[in-house]
Backbone as JSON, one array per atom type, in Angstrom:
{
  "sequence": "XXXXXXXXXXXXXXXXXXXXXXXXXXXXXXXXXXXXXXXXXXXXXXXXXXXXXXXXXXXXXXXXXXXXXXXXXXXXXXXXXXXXXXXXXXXXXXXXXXXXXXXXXXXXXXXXXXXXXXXXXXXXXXXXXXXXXXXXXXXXXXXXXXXXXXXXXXXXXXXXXXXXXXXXXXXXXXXXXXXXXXXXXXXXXXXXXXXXXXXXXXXXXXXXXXXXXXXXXXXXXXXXXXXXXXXXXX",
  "N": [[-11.14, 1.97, -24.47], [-13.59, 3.79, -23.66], [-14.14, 6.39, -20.99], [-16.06, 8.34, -19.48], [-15.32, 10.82, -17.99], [-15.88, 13.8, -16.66], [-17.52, 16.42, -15.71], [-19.09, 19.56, -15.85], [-19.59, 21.16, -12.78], [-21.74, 22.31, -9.98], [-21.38, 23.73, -6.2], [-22.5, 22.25, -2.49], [-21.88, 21.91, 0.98], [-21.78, 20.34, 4.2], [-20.3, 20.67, 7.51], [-18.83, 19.9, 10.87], [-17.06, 20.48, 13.82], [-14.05, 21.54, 14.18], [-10.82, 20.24, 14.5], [-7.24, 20.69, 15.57], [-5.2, 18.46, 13.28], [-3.26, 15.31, 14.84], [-0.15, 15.94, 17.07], [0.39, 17.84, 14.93], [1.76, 20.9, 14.49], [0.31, 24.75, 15.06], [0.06, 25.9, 11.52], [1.76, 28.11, 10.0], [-0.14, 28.97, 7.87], [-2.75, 28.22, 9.07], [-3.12, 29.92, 11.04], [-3.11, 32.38, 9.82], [-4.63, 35.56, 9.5], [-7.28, 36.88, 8.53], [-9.91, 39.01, 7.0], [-13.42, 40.06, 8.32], [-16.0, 37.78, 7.93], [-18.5, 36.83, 5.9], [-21.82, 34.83, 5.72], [-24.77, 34.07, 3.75], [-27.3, 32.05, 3.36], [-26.02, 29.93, 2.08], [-24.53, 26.74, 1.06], [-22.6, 24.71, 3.16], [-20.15, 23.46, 2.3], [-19.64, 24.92, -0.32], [-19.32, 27.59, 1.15], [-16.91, 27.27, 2.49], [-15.29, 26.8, -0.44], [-14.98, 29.04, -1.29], [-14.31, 31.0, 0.54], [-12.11, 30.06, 0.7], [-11.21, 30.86, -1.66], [-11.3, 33.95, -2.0], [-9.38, 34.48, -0.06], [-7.13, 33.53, -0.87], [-6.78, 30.75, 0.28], [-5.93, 27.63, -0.57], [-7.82, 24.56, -0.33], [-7.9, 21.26, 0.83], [-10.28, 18.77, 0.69], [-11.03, 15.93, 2.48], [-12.98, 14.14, 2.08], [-16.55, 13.47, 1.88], [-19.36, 14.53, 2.77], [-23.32, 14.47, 3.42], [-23.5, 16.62, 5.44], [-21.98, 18.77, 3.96], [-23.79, 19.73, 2.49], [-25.29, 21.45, 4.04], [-27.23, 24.4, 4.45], [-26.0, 27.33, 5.5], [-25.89, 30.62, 8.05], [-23.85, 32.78, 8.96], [-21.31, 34.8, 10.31], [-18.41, 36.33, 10.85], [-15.82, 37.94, 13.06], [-12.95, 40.21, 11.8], [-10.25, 37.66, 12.1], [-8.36, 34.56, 12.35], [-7.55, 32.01, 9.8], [-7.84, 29.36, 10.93], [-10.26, 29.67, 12.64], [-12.16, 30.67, 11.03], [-12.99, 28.98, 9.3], [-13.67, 27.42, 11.18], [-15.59, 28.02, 12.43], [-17.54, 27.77, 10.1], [-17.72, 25.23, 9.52], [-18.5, 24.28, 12.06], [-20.74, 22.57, 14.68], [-21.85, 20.3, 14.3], [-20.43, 17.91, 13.47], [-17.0, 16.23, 14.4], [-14.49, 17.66, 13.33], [-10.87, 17.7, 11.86], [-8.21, 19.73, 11.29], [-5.38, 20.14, 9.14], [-2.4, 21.76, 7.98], [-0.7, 21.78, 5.48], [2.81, 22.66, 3.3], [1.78, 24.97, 2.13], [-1.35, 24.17, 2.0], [-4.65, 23.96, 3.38], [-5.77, 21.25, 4.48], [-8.87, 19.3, 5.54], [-10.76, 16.95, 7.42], [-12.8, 14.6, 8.41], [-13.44, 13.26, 11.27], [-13.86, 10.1, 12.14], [-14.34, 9.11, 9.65], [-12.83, 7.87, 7.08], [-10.23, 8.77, 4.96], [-10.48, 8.36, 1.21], [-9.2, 5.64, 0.09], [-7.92, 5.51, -2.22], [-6.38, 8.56, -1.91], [-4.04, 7.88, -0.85], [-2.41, 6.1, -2.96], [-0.08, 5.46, -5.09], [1.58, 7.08, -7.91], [3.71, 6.53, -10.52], [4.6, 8.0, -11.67], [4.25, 11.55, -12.75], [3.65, 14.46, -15.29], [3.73, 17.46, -16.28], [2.83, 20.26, -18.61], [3.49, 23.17, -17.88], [0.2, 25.07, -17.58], [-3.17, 25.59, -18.1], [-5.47, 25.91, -14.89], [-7.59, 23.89, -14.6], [-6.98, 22.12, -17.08], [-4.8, 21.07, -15.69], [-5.79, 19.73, -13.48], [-7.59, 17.36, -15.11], [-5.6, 16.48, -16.42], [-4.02, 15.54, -14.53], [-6.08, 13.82, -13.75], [-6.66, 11.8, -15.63], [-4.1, 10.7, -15.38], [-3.85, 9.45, -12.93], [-6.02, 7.43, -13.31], [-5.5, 5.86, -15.02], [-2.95, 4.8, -13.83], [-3.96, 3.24, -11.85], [-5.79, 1.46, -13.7], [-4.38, 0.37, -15.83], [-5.45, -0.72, -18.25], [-7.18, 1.62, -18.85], [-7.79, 3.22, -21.61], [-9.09, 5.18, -23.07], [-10.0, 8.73, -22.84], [-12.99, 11.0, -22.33], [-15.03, 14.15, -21.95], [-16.45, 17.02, -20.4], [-14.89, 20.47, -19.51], [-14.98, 23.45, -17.16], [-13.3, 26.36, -18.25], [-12.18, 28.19, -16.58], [-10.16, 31.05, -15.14], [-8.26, 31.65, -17.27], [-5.61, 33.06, -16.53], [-4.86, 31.52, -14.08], [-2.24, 29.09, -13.55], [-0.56, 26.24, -13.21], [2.42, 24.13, -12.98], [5.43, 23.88, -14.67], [5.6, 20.41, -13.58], [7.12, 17.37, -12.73], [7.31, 14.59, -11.76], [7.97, 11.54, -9.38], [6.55, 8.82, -8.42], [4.99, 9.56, -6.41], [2.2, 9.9, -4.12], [-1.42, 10.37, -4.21], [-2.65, 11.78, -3.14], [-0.97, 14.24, -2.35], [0.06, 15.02, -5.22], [-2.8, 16.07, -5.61], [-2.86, 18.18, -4.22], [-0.47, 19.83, -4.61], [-1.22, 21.08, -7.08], [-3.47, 22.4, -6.52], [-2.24, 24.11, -4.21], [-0.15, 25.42, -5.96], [-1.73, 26.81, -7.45], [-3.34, 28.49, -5.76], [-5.84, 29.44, -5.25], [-7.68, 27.97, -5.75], [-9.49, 24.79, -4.91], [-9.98, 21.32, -3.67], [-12.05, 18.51, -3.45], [-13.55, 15.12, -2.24], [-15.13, 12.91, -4.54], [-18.72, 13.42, -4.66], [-21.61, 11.95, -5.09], [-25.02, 13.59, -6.24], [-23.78, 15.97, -4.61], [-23.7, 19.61, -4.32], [-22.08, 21.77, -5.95], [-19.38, 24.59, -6.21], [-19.35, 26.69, -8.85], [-16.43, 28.2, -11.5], [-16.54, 24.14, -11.91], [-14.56, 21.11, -12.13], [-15.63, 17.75, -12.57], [-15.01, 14.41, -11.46], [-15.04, 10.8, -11.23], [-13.16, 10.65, -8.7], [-12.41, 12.68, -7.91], [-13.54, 16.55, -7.45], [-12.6, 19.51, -8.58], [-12.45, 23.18, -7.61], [-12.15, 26.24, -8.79], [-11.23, 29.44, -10.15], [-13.1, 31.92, -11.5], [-13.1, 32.69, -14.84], [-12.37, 35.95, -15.56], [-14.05, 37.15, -17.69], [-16.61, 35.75, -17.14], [-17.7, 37.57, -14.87], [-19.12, 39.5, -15.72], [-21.34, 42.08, -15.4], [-24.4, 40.67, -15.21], [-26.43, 37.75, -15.11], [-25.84, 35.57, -12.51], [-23.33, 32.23, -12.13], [-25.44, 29.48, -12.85], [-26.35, 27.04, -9.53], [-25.2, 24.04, -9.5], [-25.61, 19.9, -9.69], [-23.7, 17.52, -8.63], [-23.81, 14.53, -10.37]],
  "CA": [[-12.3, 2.03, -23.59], [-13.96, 5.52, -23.53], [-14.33, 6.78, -20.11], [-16.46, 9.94, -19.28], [-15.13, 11.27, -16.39], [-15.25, 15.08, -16.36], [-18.71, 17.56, -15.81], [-18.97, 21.33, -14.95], [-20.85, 21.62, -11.91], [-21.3, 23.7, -8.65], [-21.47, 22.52, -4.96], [-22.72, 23.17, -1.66], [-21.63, 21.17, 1.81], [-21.81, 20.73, 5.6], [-19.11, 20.44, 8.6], [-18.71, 20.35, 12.64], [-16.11, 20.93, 15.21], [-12.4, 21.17, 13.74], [-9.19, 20.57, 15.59], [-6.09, 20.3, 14.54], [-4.26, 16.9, 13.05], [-2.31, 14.88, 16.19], [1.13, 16.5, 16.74], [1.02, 18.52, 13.97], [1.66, 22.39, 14.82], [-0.57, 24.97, 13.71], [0.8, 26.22, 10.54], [1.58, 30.08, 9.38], [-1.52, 29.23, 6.99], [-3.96, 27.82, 9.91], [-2.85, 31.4, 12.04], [-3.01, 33.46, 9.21], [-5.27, 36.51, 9.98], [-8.35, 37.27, 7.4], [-10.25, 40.19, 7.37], [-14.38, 39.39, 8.01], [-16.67, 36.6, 6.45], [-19.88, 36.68, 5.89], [-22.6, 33.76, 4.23], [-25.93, 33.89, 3.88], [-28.24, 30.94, 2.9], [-25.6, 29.13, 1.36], [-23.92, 25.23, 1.28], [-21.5, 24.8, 4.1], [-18.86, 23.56, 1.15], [-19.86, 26.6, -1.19], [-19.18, 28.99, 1.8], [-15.37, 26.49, 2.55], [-14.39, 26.66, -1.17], [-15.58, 30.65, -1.76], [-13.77, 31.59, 1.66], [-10.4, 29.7, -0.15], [-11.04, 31.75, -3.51], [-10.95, 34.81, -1.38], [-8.91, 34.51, 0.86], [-5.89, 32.65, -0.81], [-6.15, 29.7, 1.07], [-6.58, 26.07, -1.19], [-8.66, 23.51, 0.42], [-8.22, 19.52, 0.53], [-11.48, 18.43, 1.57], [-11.04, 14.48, 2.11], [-14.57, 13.46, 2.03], [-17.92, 14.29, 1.12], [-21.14, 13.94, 3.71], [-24.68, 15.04, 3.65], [-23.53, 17.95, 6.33], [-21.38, 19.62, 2.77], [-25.1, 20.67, 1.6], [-26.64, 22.03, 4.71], [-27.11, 25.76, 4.09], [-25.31, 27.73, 6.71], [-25.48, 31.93, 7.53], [-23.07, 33.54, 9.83], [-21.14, 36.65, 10.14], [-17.86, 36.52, 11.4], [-15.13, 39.45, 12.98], [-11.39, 39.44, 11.47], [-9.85, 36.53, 13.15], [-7.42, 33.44, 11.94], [-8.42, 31.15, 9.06], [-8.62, 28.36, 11.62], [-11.4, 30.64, 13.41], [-13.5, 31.04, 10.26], [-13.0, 26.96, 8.97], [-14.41, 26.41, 12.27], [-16.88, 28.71, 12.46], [-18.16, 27.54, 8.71], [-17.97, 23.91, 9.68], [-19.97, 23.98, 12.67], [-20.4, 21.43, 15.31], [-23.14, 18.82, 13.94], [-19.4, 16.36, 13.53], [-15.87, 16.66, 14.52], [-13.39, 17.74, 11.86], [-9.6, 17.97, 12.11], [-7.75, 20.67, 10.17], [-3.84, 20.25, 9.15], [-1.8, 22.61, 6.8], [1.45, 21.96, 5.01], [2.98, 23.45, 1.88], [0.35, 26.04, 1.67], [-2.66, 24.28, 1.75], [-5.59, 23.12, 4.77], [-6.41, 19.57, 4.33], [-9.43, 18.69, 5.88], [-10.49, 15.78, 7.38], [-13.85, 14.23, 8.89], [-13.4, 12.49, 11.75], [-14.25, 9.01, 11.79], [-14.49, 9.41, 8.18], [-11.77, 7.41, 6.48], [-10.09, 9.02, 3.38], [-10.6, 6.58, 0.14], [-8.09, 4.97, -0.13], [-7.01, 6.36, -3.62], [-5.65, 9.33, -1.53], [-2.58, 7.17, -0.88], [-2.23, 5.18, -4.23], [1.18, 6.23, -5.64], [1.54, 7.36, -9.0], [4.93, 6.28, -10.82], [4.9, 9.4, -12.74], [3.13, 12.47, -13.44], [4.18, 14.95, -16.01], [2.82, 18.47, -16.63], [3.62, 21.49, -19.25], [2.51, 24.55, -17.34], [-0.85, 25.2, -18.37], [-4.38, 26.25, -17.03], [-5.27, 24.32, -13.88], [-8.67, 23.34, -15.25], [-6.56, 21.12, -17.55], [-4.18, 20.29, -14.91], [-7.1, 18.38, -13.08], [-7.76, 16.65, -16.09], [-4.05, 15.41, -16.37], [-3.89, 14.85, -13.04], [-7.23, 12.34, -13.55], [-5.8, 10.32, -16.52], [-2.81, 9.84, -14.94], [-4.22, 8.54, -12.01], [-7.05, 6.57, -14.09], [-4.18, 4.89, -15.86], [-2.33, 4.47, -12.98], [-4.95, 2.04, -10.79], [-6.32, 0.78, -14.1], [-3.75, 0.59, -17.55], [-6.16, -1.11, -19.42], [-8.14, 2.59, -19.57], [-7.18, 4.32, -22.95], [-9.52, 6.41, -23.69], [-11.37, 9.83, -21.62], [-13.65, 12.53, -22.64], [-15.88, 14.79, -21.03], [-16.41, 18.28, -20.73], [-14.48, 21.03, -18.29], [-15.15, 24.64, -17.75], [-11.71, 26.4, -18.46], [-12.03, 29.29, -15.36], [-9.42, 31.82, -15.03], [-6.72, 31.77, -17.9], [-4.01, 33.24, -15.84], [-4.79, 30.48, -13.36], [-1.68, 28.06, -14.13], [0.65, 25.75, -12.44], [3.6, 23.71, -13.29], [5.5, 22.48, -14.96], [5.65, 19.63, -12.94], [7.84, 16.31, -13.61], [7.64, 13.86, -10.03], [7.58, 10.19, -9.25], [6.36, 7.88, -6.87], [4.17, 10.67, -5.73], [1.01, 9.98, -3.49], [-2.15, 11.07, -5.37], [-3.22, 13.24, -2.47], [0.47, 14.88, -2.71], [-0.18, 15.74, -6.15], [-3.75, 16.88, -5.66], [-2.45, 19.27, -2.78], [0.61, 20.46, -5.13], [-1.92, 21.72, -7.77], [-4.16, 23.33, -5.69], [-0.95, 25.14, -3.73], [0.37, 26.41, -6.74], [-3.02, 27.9, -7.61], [-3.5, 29.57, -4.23], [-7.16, 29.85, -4.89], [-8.35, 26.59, -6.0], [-9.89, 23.5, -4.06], [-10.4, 19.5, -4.21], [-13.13, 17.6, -2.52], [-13.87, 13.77, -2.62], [-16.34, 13.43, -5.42], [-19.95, 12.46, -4.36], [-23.21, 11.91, -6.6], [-25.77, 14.43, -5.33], [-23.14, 16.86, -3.86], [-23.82, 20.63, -5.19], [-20.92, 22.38, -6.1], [-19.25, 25.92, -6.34], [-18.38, 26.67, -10.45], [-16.51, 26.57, -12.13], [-15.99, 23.12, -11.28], [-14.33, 20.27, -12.76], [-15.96, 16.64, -11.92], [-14.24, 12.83, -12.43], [-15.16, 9.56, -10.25], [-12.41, 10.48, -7.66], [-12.41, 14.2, -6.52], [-13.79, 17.23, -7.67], [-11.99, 20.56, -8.31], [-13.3, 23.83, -7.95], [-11.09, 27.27, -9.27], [-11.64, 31.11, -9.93], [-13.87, 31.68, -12.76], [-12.95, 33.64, -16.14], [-12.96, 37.23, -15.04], [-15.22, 37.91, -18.24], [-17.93, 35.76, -16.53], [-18.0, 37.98, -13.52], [-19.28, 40.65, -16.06], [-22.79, 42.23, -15.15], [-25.22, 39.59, -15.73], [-26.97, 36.77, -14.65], [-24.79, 34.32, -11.74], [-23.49, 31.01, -12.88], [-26.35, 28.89, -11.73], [-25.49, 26.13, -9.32], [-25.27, 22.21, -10.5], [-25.35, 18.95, -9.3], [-23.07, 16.43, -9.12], [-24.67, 13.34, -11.14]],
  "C": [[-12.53, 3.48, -23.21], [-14.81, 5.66, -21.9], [-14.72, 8.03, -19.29], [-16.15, 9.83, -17.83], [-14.97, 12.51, -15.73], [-16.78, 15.86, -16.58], [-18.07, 18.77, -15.16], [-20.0, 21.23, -13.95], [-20.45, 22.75, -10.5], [-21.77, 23.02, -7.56], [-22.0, 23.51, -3.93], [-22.01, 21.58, -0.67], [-21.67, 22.08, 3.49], [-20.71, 20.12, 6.59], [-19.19, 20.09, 10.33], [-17.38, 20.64, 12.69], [-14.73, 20.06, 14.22], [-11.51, 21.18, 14.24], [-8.23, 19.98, 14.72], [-4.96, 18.58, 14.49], [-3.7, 16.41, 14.22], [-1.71, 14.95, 16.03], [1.36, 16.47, 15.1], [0.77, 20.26, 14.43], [0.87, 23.25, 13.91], [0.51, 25.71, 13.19], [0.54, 27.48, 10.51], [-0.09, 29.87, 8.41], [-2.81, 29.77, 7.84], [-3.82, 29.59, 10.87], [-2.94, 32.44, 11.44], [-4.08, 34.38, 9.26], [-5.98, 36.76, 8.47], [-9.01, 38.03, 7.82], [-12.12, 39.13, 7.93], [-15.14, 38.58, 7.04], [-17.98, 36.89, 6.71], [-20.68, 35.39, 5.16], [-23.71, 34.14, 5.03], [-26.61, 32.55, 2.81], [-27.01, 30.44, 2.01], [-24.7, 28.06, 2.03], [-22.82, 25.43, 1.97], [-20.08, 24.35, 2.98], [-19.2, 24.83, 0.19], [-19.28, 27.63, -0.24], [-17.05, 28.54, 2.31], [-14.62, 27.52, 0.99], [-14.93, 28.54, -1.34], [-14.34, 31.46, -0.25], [-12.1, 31.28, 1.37], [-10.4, 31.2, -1.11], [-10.62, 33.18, -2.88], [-10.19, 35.64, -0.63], [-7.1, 33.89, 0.62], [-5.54, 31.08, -0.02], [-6.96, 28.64, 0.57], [-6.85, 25.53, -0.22], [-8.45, 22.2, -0.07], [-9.04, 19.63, 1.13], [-11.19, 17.22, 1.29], [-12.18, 13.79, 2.57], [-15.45, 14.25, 1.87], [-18.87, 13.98, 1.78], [-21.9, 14.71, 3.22], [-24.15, 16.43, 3.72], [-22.94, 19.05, 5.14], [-22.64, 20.27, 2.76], [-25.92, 21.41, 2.87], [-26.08, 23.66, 4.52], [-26.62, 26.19, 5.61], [-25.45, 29.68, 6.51], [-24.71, 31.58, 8.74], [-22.09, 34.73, 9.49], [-19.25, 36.55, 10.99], [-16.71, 37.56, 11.24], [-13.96, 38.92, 12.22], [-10.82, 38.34, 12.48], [-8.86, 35.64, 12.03], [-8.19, 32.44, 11.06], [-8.98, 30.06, 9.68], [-10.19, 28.59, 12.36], [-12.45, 30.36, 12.43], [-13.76, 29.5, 9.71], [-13.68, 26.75, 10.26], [-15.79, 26.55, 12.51], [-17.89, 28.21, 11.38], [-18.21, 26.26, 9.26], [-18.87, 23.59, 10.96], [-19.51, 22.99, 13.97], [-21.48, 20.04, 15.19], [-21.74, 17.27, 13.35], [-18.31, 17.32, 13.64], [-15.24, 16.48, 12.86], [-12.14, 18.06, 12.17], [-9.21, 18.48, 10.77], [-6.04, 20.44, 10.6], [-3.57, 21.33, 7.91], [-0.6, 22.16, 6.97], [1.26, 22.12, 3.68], [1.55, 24.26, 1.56], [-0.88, 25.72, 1.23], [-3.44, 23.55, 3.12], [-6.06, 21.95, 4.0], [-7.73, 19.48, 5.57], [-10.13, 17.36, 6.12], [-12.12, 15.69, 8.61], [-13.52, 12.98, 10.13], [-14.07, 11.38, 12.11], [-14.93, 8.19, 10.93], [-13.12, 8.5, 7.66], [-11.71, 7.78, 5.4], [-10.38, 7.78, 2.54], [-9.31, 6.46, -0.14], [-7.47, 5.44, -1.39], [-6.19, 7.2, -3.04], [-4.0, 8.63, -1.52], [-1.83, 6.04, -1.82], [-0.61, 6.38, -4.65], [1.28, 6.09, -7.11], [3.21, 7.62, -9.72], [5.36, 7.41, -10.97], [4.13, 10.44, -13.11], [4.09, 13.83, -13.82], [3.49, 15.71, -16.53], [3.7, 19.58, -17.52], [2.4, 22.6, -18.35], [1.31, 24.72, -18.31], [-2.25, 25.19, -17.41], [-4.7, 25.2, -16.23], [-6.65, 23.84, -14.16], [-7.7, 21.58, -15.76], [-5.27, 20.19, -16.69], [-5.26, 19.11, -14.16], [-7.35, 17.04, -13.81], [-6.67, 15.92, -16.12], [-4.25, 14.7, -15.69], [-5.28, 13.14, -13.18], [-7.02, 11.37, -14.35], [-4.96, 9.78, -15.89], [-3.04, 8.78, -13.71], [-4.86, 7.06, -12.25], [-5.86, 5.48, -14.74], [-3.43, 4.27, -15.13], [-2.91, 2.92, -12.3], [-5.13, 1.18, -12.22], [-5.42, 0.82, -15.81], [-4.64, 0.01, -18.53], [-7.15, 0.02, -19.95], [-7.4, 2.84, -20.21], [-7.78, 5.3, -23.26], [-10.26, 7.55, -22.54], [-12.16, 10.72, -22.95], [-14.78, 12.95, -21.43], [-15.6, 15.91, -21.19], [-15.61, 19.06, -19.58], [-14.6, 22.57, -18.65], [-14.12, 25.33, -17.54], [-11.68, 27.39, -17.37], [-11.21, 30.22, -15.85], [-8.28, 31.44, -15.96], [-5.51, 31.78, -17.43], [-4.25, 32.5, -14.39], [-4.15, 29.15, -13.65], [-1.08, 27.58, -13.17], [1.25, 24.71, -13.75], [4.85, 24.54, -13.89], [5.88, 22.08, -13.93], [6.5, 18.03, -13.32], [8.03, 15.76, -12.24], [7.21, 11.96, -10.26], [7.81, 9.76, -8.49], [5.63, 8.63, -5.92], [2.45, 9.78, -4.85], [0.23, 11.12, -4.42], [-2.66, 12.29, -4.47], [-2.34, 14.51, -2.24], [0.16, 15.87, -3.75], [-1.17, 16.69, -6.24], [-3.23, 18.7, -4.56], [-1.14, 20.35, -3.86], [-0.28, 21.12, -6.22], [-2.81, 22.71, -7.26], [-3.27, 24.72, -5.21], [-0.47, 26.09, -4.72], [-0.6, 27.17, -7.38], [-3.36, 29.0, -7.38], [-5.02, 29.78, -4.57], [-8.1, 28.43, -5.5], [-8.63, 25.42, -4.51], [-10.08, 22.4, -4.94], [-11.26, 18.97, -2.88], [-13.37, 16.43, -2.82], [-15.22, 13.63, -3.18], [-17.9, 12.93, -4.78], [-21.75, 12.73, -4.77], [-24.25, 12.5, -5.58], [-25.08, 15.96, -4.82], [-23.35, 18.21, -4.9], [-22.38, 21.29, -4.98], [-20.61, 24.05, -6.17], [-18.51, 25.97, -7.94], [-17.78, 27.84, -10.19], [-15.83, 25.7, -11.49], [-15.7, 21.6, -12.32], [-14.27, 18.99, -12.54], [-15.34, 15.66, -12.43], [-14.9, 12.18, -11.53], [-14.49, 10.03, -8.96], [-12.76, 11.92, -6.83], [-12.76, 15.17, -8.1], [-12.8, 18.44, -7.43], [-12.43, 21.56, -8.51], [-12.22, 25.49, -7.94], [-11.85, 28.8, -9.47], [-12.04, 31.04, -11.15], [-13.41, 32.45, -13.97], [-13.73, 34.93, -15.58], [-14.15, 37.53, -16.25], [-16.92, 37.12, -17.3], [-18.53, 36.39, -15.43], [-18.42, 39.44, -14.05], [-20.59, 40.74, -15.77], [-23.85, 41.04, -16.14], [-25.81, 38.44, -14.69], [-25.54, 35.65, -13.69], [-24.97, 33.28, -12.41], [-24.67, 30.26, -12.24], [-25.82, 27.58, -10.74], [-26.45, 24.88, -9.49], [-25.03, 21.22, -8.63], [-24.39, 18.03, -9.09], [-23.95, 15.21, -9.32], [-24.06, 12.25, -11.41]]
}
């Protein structure tokens, strides 16, 4: 059973008011000191996952609203990543921010993750290799996981940054939001967002049914020329 589950696209999104997880301390990440940010006219998720890429600091985003696409400027001084996540998210909804193992999870309050986040995955098994195609693993395995009767994928992915790798990896009984969070981490400049039809993205980006991932692009595309343009999710 052939199962397309993979586009290149690019994103934008919107946020409010973030506090942090219930008794959980903030983390060396959430305190960690960044120099200034700036956005102009762009998607409150575009200005999230661009402020990661920058900045070193992966993003779980566990959901996907409307507020992702509203365009957002602001300007802010050096301050703490929690400062500028807050500042970028806004207050049009509450949002709670946690960090562990080196990455911010976000979280929409009175938003319920999908339930996939906590599906456990017997086994997942990686040879170091670009995290483009880690994504991809990562989405069979899952896909296979909930449903063994899939066999087959295709689809397209755009390969980003070469020397953007993780693993190897070899774990079981893992939570899928575990894994997603352990790929990202070992990135350090990558994100995942819960996928959602309509949502514009930041490329390159690598789309399935479940979550979207979005990584540092192939330094040659950052050669004088025309910007990637940005996509849909469809």
């Amino acid at each position: 059973m052939l199962w397309q589950w993979c586009a290149a696209i690019a994103i934008a999104s919107g946020i409010g008011c973030a506090q942090q997880h219930p008794n959980i301390p903030i983390s060396d990440l959430l305190a960690r000191r960044v120099p200034a940010y700036r956005v102009q006219n762009e998607p409150r998720l575009n200005a999230l996952v661009r402020f990661g890429r920058e900045n070193g600091i992966p993003l779980g985003i566990e959901f996907s609203t409307t507020e992702l696409d509203d365009t957002v400027n602001l300007s802010t001084s050096a301050t703490n990543v929690r400062g500028v996540l807050n500042s970028i998210l806004g207050v049009t909804r509450q949002y709670s921010l946690a960090s562990a193992r080196g990455v911010v999870s976000i979280r929409a309050v009175g938003v319920p993750p999908p339930a996939w986040l906590v599906h456990r995955v017997r086994r997942f098994r990686l040879t170091r290799a670009q995290f483009s195609w880690a994504s991809i693993k990562l989405c069979m395995t899952v896909e296979t996981s909930m449903d063994p009767a899939k066999q087959g994928f295709g689809g397209d992915y755009p390969p980003g940054d070469p020397d953007d790798r993780v693993g190897p990896v070899d774990v079981r009984d893992v939570a899928v939001r575990e894994l997603l969070n352990r790929i990202v981490g070992t990135s350090g400049h990558s994100s995942w967002v819960v996928t959602r039809q309509g949502a514009r993205i930041l490329p390159p980006a690598s789309v399935n049914r479940l979550w979207t991932t979005m990584y540092r692009p192939d330094p040659l595309s950052e050669l004088p020329g025309p910007p990637l343009p940005p996509a849909i999710v469809r």
